[in-house]
C-alpha positions in Angstrom: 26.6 12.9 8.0 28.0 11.1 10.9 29.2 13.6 12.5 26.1 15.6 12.6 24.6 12.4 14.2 26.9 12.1 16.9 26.4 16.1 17.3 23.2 15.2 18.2 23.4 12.4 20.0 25.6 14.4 22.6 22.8 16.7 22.6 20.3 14.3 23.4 22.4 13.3 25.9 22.7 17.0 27.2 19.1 17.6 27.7 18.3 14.3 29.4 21.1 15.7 31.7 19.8 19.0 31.9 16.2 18.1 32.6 17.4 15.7 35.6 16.4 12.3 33.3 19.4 11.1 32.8 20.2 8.3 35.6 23.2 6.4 37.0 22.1 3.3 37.2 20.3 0.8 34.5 17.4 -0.5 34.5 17.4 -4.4 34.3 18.3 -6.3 31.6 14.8 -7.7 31.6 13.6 -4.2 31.0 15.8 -3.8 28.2 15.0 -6.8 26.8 11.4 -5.5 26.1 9.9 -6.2 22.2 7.3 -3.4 22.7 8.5 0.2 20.6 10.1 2.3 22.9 10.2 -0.6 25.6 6.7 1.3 26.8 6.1 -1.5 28.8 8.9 -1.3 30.8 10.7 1.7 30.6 10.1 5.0 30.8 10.8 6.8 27.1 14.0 8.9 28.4 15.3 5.5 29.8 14.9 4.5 26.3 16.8 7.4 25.2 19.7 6.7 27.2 19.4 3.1 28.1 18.7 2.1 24.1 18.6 4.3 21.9 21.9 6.5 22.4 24.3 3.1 22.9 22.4 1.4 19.6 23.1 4.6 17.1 26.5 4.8 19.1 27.3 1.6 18.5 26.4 1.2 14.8 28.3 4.9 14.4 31.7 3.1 15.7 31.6 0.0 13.9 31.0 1.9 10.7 27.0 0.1 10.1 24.8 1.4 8.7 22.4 4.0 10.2 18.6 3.5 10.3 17.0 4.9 7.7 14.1 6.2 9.4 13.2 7.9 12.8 10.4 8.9 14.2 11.3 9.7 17.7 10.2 13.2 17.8 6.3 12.5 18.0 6.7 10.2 20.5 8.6 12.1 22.9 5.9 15.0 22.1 3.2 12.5 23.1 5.2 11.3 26.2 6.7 14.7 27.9 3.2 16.6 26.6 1.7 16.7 30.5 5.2 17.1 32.0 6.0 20.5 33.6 9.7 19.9 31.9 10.8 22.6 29.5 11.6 19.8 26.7 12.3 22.0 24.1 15.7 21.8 23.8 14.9 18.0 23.7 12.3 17.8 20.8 14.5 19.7 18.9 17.2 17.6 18.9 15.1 14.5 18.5 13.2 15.9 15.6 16.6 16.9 14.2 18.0 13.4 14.3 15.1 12.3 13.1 14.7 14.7 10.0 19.1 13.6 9.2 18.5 9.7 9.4 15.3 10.3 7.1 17.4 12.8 4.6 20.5 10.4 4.7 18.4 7.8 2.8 16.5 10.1 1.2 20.1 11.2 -0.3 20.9 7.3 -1.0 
């Protein structure tokens, strides 16, 4: 199952790429540092992707944790990239994919 999840992580990481989102340089830890979901009040949701959400599954991935058991990033990303203009597809897809694994690896517990 893990390695699905990393599959998808690096396709996450892909499209953020691909869609010009992905950015060089952090935001400040204050921003990350936000209690809100998503860190809506401070970032914007791909710098949650990459800034957050990537290095946190990463992270629990390589010092064999556990995995959430549920995700629901898909809908918000839906929501957020609605209005756009970006061809997200590609994105959703992969969010709604990690989230539909995390959900069926507990579901399989």
């Amino acid at each position: 199952m893990q390695t699905k999840i990393a599959e998808l992580l690096i396709d996450i990481e892909s499209e953020l790429r691909t869609l010009g989102l992905w950015q060089n340089i952090p935001p400040p830890e204050k921003a990350l540092a936000s209690d809100q979901p998503f860190c809506v009040d401070t970032l914007t949701l791909s710098q949650w992707l990459q800034f957050i959400f990537l290095p946190t599954l990463y992270g629990l991935m390589e010092e064999g944790r556990e995995l959430p058991n549920r995700c629901g990033v898909a809908p918000m990303a839906e929501e957020y990239f609605k209005a756009s203009g970006l061809h997200v597809d590609a994105l959703i897809i992969a969010l709604r994919d990690i989230d539909i694994a995390l959900s069926a690896d507990e579901a399989n517990s």
